[in-house]
C-alpha positions in Angstrom: 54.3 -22.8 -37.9 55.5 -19.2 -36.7 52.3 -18.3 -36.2 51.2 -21.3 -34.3 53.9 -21.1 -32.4 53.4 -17.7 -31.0 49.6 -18.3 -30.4 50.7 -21.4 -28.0 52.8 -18.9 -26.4 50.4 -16.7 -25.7 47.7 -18.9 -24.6 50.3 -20.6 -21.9 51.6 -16.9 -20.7 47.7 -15.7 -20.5 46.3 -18.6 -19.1 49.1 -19.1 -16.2 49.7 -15.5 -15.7 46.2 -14.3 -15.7 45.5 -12.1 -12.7 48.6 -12.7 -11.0 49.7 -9.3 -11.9 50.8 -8.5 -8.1 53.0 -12.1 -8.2 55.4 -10.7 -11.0 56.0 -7.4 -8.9 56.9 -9.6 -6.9 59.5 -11.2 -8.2 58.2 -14.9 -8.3 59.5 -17.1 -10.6 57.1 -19.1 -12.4 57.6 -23.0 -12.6 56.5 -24.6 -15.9 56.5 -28.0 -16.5 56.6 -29.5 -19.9 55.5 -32.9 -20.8 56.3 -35.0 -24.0 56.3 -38.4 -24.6 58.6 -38.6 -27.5 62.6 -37.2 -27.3 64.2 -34.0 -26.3 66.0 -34.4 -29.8 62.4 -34.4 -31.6 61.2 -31.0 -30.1 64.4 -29.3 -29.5 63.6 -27.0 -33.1 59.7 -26.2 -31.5 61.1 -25.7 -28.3 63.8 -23.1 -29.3 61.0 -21.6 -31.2 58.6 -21.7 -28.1 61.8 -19.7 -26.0 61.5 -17.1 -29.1 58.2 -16.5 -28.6 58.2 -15.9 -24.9 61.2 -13.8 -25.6 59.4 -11.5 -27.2 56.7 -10.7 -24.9 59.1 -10.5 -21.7 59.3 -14.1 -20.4 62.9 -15.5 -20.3 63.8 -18.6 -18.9 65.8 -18.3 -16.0 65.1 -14.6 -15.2 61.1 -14.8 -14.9 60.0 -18.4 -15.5 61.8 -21.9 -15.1 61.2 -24.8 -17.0 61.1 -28.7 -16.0 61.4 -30.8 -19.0 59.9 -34.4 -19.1 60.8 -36.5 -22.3 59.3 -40.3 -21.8 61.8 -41.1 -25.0 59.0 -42.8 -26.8 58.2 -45.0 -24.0 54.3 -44.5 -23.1 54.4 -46.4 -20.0 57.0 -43.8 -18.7 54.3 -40.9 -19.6 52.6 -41.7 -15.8 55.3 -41.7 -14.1 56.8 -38.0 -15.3 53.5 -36.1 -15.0 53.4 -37.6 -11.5 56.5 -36.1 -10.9 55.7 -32.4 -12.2 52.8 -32.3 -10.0 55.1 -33.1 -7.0 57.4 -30.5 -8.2 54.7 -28.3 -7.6 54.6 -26.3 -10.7 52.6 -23.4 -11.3 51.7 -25.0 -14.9 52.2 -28.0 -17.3 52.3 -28.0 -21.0 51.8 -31.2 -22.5 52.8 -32.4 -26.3 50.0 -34.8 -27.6 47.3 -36.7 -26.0 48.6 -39.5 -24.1 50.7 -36.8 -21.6 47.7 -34.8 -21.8 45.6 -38.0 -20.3 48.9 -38.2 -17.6 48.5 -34.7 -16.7 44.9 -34.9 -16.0 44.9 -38.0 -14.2 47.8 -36.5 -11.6 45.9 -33.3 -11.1 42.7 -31.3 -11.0 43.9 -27.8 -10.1 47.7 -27.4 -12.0 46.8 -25.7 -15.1 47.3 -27.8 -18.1 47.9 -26.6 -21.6 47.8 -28.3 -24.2 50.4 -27.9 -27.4 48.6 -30.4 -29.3 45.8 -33.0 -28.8 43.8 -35.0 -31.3 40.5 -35.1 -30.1 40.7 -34.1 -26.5 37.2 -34.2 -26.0 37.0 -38.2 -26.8 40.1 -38.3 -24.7 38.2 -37.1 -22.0 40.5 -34.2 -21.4 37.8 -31.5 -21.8 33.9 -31.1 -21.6 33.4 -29.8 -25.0 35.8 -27.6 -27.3 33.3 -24.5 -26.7 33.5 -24.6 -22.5 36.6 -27.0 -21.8 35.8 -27.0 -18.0 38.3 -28.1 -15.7 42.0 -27.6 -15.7 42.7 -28.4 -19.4 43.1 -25.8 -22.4 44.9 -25.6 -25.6 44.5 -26.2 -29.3 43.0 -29.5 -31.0 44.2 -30.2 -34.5 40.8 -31.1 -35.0 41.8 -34.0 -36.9 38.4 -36.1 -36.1 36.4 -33.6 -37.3 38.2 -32.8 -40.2 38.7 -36.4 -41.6 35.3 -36.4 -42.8 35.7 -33.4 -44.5 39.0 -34.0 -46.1 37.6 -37.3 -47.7 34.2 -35.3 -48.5 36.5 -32.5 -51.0 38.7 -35.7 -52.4 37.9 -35.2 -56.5 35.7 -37.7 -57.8 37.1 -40.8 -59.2 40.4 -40.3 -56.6 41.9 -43.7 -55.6 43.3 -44.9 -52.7 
């Protein structure tokens, strides 16, 4: 989980910081939006971990980057509604937690950055091209989980009930 954790920091850091080397002299503070649609409560222990991470390769919240939470509480209808809002904050990036806020973010913008936490299948979501060349505005990590089903039923030992 560490480890997963510190690879989705580094993809978020490297993929809104790339090239803008001359921004941090500056002094710029980086806006990031995040975008769930279940509870602050249920990603408060990933989201500590996420701050950890960051920590550790120079980002603080606060000091170099800010971020704006969005939490639709398990309320998928609400999901719209908050990525519309990030893009109006004008961010400089949104993170997104699953598919459905993924979907949101994409629909709300073309050129914000969006990274992905977590995603399904993002490419029958329509959030990417292919998992090879993405395209577009959307990057992250897929648990691969359509892919994969096949496979995990293909290594079930003979004779296994379900």
């Amino acid at each position: 989980m560490k480890r997963k954790i510190t690879v989705f920091a580094l993809s978020v850091m490297l993929y809104a910081f790339c090239g803008s080397v001359h921004a941090q002299q500056t002094g710029k503070v980086f806006r990031v939006g995040f975008l769930d649609s279940s509870t602050a409560s249920g990603v408060a222990v990933l989201i500590d971990a996420f701050r950890q991470e960051l920590g550790k390769l120079g980002w603080v919240e606060g000091k170099n980057f800010a971020m704006e939470y969005r939490f639709a509480e398990q309320k998928l209808e609400l999901v719209q509604e908050l990525a519309a809002d990030l893009v109006r904050q004008k961010v400089d990036l949104i993170v997104v937690s699953g598919t459905p806020s993924g979907v949101a973010a994409k629909k709300e913008t073309l050129t914000i950055p969006i990274v992905m936490a977590t995603s399904g299948d993002p490419v029958g979501a329509g959030l990417v091209a292919t998992l090879a060349r993405p395209g577009g505005n959307v990057t992250g990590l897929s648990a691969l989980a359509v892919e994969l089903n096949t496979k995990r039923l293909e290594i079930l030992p003979k004779g296994w009930r379900y």
